[in-house]
N, C-alpha and C positions, 0 to 999 in steps of 0.2 A: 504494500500500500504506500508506504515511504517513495517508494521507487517512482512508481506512478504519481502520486503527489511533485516529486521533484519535477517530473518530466512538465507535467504540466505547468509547473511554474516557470520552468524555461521557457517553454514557447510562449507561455502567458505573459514576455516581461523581467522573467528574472535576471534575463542575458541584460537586458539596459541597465541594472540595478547595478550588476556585478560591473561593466563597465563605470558608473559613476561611481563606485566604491574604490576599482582602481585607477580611476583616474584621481581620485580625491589622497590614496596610496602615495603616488607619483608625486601628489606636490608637495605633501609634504614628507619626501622621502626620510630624514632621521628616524623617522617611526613609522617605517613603511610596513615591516612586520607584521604589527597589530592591525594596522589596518586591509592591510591585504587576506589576513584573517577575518573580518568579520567580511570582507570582500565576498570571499567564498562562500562563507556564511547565507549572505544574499545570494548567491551563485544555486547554494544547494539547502534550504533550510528545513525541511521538513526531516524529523529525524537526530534534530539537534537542540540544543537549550543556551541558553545563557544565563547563569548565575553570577551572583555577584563576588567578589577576590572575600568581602569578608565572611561571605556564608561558605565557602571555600574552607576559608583558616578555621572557622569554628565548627567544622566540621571533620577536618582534623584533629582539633583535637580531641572533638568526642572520641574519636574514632582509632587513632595513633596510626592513621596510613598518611601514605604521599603518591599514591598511584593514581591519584586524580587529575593532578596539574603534572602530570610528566615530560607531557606531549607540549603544554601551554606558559605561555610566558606573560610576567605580568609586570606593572611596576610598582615602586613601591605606593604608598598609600599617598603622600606629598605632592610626587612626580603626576601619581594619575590625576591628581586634583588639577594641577596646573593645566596639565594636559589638555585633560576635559574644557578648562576654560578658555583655553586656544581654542579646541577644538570646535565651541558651539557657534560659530558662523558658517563652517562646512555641515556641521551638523542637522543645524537646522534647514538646511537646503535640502539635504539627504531626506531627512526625516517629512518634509512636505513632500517630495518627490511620492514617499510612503503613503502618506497620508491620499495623495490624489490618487494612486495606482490602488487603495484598499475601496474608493469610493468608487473609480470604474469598477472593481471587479463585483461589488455591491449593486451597482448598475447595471449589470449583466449575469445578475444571480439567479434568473432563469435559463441560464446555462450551467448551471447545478455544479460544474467543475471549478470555476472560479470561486464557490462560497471557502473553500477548506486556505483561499491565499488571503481572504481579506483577516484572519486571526493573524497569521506568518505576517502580512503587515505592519500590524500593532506592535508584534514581538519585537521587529526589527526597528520599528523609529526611536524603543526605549535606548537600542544600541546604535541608532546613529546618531542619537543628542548627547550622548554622553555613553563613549564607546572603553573607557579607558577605566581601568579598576573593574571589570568583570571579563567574566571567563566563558567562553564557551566550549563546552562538554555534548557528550550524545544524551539524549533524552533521558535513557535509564539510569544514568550516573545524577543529573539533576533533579528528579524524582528521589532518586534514595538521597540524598542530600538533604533538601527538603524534608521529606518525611523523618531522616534520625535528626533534624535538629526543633522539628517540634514535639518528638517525643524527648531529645533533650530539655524541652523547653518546661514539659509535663513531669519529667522525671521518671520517662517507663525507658527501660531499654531495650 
């Protein structure tokens, strides 16, 4: 379903998305990285998450692994801040881009295939306004995240 989901969001637009993400990459190459990560991200989203760097660490430590972020890079808590604040003028172009591609697909919701992009939408303008200081993971890893840090929260383990 993943699969098929993805597909459909290519032909539907993703491919523009994924270009504006690496073109937004490109200029401001120091932190090309990250962003050429959430690039992809738009590129292929369905199938994946993004949590945030602190729901990450405290899930860590409930837990005493580090096989979460192996693959992922982040900065620290400072750096992201500043980041992000650079970052919300590309951001926020991004994030309209989003915005107006969740309303088409809304618009043409009687094609029953674009309703499962207009959520992917939403997901992704939280990360084009403020892309720095979270992580993106496969679904199942952010799910058990989530779920041991509110039973952390409750005290069940």
């Amino acid at each position: 379903m993943r699969l098929l989901g993805n597909i459909l969001w290519l032909l539907l637009g993703g491919w523009a998305l994924f270009l504006a993400y690496t073109l937004a990459a490109i200029i401001f190459f120091p932190i090309f990285l990250p962003i050429f990560r959430i690039a992809l991200f738009a590129l292929w989203p369905f199938g994946q998450n993004v949590i945030s760097k602190s729901e990450l660490e405290a899930y860590k430590r409930l837990t005493d692994t580090e096989h979460v972020s192996s693959k992922v890079h982040t900065f620290g808590r400072g750096v992201g801040t500043v980041l992000n604040i650079l970052w919300i003028p590309v951001g926020l172009i991004l994030a309209i881009l989003h915005f107006f591609a969740s309303i088409m697909n809304l618009v043409f919701f009687w094609l029953i295939v674009t309703i499962p992009n207009i959520p992917a939408h939403w997901k992704l303008m939280g990360v084009a306004i403020f892309p720095f200081n979270k992580v993106i993971v496969p679904s199942e890893i952010a799910e058990e995240v989530r779920i041991k840090l509110k039973k952390g929260k409750l005290g069940i383990k």
